[in-house]
RODO-921399 format. One line per field, with one value per atom (N, C-alpha, C, O): residue in one letter; y, z, x. Coordinates in nm, 3 decimals, padded with zeros to 5 digits, m for minus. Layout:
REM residues N
aa c(A, ...)
c2 c(Y, ...)
c3 c(Z, ...)
c1 c(X, ...)
//
This chain:
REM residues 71
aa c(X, X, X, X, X, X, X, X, X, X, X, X, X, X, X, X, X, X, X, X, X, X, X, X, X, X, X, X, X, X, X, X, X, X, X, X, X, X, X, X, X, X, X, X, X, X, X, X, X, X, X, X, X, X, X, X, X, X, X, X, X, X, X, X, X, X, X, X, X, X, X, X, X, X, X, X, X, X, X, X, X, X, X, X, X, X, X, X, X, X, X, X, X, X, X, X, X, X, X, X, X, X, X, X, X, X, X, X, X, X, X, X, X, X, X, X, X, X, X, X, X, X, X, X, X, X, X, X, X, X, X, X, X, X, X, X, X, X, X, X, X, X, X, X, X, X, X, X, X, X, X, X, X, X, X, X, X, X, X, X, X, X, X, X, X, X, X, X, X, X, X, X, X, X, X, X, X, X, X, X, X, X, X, X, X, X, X, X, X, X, X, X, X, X, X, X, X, X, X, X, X, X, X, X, X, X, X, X, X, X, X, X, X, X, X, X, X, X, X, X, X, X, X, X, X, X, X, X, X, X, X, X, X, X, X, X, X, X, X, X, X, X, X, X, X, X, X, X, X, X, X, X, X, X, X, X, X, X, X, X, X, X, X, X, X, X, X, X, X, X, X, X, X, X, X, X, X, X, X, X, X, X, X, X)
c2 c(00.850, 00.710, 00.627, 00.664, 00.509, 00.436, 00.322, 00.269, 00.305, 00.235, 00.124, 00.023, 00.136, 00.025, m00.114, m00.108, m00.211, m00.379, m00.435, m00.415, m00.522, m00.612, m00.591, m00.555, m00.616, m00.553, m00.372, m00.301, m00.362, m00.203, m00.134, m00.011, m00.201, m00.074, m00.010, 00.114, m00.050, 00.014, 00.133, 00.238, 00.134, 00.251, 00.356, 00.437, 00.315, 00.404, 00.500, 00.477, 00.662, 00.773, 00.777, 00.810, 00.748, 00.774, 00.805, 00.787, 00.840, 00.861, 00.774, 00.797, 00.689, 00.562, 00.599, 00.520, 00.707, 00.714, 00.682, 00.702, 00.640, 00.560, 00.711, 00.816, 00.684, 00.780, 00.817, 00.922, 00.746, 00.751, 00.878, 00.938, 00.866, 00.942, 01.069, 01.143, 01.131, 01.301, 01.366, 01.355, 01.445, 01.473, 01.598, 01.619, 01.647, 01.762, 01.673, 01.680, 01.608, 01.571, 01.435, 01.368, 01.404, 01.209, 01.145, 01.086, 01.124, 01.033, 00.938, 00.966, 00.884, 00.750, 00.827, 00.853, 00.841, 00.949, 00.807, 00.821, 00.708, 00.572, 00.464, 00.346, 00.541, 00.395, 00.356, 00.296, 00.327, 00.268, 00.118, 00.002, 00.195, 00.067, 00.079, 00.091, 00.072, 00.036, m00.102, m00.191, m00.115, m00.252, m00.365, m00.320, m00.511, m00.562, m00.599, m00.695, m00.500, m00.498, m00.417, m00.432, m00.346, m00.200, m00.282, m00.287, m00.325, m00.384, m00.480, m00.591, m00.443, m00.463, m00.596, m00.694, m00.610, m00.728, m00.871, m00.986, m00.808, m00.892, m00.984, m01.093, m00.858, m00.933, m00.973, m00.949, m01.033, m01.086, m01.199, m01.293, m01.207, m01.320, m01.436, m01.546, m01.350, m01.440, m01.493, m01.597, m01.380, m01.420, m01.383, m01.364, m01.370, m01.335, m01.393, m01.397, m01.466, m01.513, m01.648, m01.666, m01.750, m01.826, m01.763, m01.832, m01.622, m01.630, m01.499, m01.460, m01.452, m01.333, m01.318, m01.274, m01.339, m01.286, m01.167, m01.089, m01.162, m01.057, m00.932, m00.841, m00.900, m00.827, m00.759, m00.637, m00.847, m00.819, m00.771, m00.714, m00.807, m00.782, m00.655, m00.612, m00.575, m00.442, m00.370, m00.287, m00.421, m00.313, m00.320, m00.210, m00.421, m00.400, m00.315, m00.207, m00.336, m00.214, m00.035, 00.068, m00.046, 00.078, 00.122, 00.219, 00.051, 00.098, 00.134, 00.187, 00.097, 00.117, 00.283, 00.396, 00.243, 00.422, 00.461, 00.493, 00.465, 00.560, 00.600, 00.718, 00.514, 00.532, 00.654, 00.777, 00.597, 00.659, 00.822, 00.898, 00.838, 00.932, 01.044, 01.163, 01.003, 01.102, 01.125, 01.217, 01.023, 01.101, 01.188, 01.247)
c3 c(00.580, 00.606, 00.545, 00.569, 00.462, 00.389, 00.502, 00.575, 00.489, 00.599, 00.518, 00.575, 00.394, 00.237, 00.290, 00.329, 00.278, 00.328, 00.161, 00.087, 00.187, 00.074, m00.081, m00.169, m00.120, m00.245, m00.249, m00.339, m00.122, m00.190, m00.141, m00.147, m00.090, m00.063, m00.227, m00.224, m00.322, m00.479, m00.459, m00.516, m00.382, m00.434, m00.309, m00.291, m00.226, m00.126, m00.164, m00.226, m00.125, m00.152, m00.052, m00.094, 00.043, 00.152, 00.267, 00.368, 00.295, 00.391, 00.464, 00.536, 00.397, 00.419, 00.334, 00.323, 00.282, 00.159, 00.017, m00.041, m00.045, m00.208, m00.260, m00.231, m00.359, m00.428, m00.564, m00.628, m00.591, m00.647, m00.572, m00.629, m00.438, m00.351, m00.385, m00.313, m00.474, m00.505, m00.366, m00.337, m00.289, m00.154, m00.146, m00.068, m00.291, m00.345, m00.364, m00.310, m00.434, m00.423, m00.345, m00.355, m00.281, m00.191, m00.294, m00.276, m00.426, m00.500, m00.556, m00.527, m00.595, m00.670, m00.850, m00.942, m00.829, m00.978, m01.086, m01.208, m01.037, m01.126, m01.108, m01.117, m01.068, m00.996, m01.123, m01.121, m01.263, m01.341, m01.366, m01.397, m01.335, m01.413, m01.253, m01.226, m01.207, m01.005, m00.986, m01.053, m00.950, m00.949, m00.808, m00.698, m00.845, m00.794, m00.600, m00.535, m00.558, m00.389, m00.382, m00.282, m00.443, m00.469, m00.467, m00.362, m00.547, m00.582, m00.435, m00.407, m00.388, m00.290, m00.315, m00.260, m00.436, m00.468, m00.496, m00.481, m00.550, m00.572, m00.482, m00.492, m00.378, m00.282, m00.176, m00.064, m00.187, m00.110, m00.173, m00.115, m00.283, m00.367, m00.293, m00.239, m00.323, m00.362, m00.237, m00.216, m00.142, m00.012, 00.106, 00.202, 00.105, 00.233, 00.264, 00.384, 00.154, 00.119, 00.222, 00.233, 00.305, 00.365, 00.512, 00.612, 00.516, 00.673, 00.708, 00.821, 00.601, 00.627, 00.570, 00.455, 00.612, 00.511, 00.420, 00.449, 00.277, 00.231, 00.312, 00.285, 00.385, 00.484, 00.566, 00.573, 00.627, 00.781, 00.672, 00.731, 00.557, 00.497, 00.426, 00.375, 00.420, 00.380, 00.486, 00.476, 00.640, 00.703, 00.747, 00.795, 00.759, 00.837, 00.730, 00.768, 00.597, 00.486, 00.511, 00.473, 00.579, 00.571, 00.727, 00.769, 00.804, 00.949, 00.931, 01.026, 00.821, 00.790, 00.737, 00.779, 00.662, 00.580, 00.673, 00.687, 00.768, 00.863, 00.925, 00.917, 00.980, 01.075, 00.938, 00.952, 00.842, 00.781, 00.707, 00.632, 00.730, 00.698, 00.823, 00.799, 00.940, 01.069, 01.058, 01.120, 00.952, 00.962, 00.892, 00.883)
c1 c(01.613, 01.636, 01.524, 01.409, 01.545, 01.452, 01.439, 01.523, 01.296, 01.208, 01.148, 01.109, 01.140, 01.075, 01.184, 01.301, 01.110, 01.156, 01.066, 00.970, 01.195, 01.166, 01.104, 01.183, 00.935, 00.953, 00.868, 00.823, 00.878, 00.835, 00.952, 00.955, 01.054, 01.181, 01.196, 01.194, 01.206, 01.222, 01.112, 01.143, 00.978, 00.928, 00.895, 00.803, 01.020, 01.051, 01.125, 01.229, 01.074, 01.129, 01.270, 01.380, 01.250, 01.399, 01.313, 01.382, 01.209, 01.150, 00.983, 00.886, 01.032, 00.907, 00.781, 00.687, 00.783, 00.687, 00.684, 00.790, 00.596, 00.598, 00.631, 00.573, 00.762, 00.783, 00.672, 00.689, 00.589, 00.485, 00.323, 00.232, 00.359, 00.239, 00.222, 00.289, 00.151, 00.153, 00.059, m00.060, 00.189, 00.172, m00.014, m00.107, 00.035, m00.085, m00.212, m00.323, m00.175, m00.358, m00.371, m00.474, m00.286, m00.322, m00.353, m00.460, m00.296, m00.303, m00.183, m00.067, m00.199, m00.103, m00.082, m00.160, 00.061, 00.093, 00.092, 00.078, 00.106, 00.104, 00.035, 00.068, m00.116, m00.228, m00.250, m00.143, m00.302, m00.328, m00.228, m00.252, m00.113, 00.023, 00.115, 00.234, 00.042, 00.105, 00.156, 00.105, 00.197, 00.266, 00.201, 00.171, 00.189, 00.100, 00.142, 00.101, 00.222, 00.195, 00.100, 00.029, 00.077, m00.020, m00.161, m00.226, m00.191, m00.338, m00.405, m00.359, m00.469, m00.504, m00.553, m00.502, m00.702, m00.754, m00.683, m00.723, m00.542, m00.458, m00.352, m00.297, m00.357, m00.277, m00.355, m00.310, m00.468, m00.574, m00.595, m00.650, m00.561, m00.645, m00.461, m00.465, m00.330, m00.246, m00.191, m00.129, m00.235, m00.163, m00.203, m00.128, m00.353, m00.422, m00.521, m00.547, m00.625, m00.726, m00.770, m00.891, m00.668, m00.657, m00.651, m00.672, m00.621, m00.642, m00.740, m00.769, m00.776, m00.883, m01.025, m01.021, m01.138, m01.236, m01.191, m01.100, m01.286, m01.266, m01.309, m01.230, m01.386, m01.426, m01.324, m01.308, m01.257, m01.223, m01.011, m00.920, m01.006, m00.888, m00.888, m00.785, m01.031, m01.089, m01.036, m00.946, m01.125, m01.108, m00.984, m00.958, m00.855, m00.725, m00.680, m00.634, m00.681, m00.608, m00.677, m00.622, m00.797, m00.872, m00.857, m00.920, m00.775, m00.798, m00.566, m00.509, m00.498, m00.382, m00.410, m00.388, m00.450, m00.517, m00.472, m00.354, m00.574, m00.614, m00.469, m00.435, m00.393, m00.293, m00.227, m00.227, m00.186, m00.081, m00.175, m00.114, m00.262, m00.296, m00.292, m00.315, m00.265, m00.190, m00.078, m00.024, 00.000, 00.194, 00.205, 00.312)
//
């Protein structure tokens, strides 16, 4: 069952994971040319930047890690 909303449902495998995620090494098989929901810097600059320090928009993406690195 695909769990991907809006623009990352396209790089939803069917199981709420980026079909891009190489399960073997925890990497991004297409981080160079990733597309810009991916880019963290980017989506801070375009649409987070007004309600988060750069700081405190680090750690909510790095305290996300975390969760999704227990499923």
């Amino acid at each position: 069952m695909s769990t991907g909303r809006g623009e990352t449902q396209c790089l939803d495998r069917g199981d709420g994971i980026c079909r891009h995620y190489q399960t073997d090494s925890h990497l991004c098989a297409i981080y160079d040319k990733r597309p810009q929901i991916c880019r963290v810097e980017d989506q801070y600059l375009l649409n987070y930047q007004s309600q988060y320090s750069w700081q405190e928009f680090i750690a909510l993406n790095q305290a996300a890690c975390l969760i999704l690195n227990k499923l």
